[in-house]
Structure formats: C-alpha cells, structure tokens
C-alpha positions in Angstrom: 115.3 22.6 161.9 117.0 19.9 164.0 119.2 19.2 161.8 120.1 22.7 161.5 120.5 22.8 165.4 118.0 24.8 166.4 115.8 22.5 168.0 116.8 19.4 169.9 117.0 16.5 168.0 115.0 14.0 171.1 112.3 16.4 171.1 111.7 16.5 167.5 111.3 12.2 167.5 109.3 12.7 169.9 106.8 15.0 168.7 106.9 12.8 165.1 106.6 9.6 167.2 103.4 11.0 168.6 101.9 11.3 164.9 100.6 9.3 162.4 102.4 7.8 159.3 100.9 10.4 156.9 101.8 13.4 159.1 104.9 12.5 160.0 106.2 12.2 156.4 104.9 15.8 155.9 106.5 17.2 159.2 109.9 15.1 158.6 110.7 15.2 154.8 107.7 17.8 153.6 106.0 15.4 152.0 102.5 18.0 151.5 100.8 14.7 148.5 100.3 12.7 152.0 97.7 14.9 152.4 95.7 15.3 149.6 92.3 13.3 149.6 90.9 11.7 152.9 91.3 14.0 156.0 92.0 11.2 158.2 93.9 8.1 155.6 94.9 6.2 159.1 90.8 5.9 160.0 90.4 2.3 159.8 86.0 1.4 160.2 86.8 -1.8 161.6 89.3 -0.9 163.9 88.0 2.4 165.3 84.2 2.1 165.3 83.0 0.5 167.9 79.4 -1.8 167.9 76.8 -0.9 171.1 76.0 -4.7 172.0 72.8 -4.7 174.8 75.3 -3.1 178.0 78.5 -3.0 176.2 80.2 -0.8 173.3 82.5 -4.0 171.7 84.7 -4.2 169.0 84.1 -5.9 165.5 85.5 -9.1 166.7 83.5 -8.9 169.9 85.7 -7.6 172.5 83.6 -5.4 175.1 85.6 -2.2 175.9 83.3 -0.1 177.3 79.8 0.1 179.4 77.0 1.6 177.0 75.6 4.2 177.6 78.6 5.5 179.1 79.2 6.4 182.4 77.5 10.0 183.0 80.3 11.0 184.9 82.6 11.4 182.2 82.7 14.4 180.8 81.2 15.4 177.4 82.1 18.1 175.0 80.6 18.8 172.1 81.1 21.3 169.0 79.1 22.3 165.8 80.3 23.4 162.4 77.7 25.3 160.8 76.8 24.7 157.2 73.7 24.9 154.7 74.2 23.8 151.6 77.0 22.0 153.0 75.9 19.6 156.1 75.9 21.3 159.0 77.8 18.8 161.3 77.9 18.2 165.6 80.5 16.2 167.1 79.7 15.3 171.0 82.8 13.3 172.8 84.1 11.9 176.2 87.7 11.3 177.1 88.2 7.6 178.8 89.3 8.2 182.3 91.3 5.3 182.6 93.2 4.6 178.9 92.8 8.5 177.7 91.4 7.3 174.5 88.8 10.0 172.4 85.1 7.9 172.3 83.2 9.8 169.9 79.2 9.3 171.2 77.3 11.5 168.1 77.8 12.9 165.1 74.4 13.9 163.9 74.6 16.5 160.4 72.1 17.3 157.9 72.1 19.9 155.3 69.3 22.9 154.6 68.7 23.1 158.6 67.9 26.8 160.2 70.2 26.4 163.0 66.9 27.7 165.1 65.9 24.3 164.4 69.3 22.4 165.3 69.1 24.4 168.6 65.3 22.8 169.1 66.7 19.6 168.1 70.2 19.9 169.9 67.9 20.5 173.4 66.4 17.1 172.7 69.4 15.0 172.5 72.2 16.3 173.3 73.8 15.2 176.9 75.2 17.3 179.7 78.0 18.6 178.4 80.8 19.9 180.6 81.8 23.2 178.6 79.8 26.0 176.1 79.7 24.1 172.9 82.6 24.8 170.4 81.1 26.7 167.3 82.6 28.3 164.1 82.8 31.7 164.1 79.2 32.5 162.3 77.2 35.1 164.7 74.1 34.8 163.3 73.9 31.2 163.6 75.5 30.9 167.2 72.9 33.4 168.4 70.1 31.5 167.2 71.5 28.7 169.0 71.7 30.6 172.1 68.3 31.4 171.9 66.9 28.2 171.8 69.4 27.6 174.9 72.6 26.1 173.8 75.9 27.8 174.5 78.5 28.1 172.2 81.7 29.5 172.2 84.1 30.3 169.5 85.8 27.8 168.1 89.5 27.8 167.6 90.1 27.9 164.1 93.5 26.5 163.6 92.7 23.7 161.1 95.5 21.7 160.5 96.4 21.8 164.0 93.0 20.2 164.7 93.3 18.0 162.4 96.9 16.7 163.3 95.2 16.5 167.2 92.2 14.1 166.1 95.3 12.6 163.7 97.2 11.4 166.8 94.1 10.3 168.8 93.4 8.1 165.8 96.9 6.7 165.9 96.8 2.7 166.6 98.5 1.8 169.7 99.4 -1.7 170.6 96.3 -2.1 173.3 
C-alpha cells in the first residue's frame, strides 16, 4: 500500500521497524510460511527468561535486572484462557516503569480443572492486580470465577493482533 501511495512510506518503516523478523516478512512481502509452527520463533529461553537469585531476578550469565519479588507498586494484570481438555492457561504481568519492558511473573495452566476450582486457587496466589482479569468469552466459566471472587472481563479477541503485540515486546533491543 505504500508503494501504491496510499500510505506514507516513513510510517510504514516505522511500524515494520517496531516488529520482529518473522512478522515483518509477512507484513512487507506477504510472506504467511513465517508463521506456521512456533507462535513466537524470536523467543529465545536464554535470552528472555530470567533466573530469581535470593533478592534479584538475573539473567543466565548472571546480570541482576530486577529486585525479586517485584516492587508491589507496579502494577499487575493478569488474563485467563479457559480450556479443559486443552490446559486452561493464566498469564499475570507488570510493565517496568523505568525500561517499559513486559516481565511476565506467572503462568500457572493445567488441564481437566472446573474453573470453580481455578477461582479457589486463583484467590490463593494471585497478586493485586490493577484491572478485572482479561477472560475469553466463555460465560459459564467467567461466572464461576466470579463467584469464587475474581473479576474478569471480556477479553479482546483479535488474535493476531495480540500476538504481533507480545511479538514486539519479545523483540531484542540492544540493552
């Protein structure tokens, strides 16, 4: 579409500039086989998990980032994608206040849980979280949350879109 004119051609290298390799190639020359197999090809274990070392959260070679436990006043959000038979998956996150960088604190998922129970076990661990949990759109299974006493809200269900955000927090800057 640049090229055609219709949109300006700074804007455009900027927008691909902010994204990874793989999604670039599919948003600049509609390359859609970047895509196929692992959601996220740019995740790199070494690089972006980090190790909780007595006060610190450090990297693999050692290099302390971040206090641990976190500060509490950063903010936490949190979301849950229900599932059965498929794992039923929570993601709880904070936003680093000074380098802007997503710090993913819990992930717990398990498959074959009543989401009456994730809501008894949710109350036990999860942190203060700054917003209504992020939920897919399943009624039943928010409501049963609810009742055990964790908000949801609807999530927003534009996939790829999701995906290309996480994509660009994932993207490897030089700090």
């Amino acid at each position: 579409a640049a090229k055609a004119g219709i949109l300006d051609d700074t804007a455009v290298i900027d927008y691909l500039d902010t994204l990874p390799a793989n999604q670039r190639r599919v948003r600049e020359m509609g390359d859609f086989a970047a895509l196929e197999g692992l959601v996220y090809p740019d995740f790199i274990r070494d690089t972006h998990i980090l190790i909780p070392r007595e006060n610190e959260l450090v990297t693999k070679g050692g290099e302390a980032l971040y206090p641990w436990p976190l500060p509490d006043h950063w903010g936490r959000w949190g979301a849950i994608d229900f599932g059965y038979s498929h794992p039923t998956a929570v993601v709880v996150g904070t936003k680093d206040p000074v380098h802007g960088r997503l710090i993913i604190t819990m992930v717990p998922y398990a498959t074959s849980v009543r989401s009456s129970v994730w809501g008894e076990v949710l109350n036990e661990i999860l942190p203060s979280l700054r917003s209504p949990m992020a939920a897919d759109h399943a009624r039943m299974e928010r409501e049963e949350l609810r009742a055990k006493g964790v908000d949801t809200v609807p999530a927003d269900k534009e996939v790829v879109l999701g995906l290309e955000a996480v994509g660009r927090w994932m993207k490897v800057q030089g700090d």
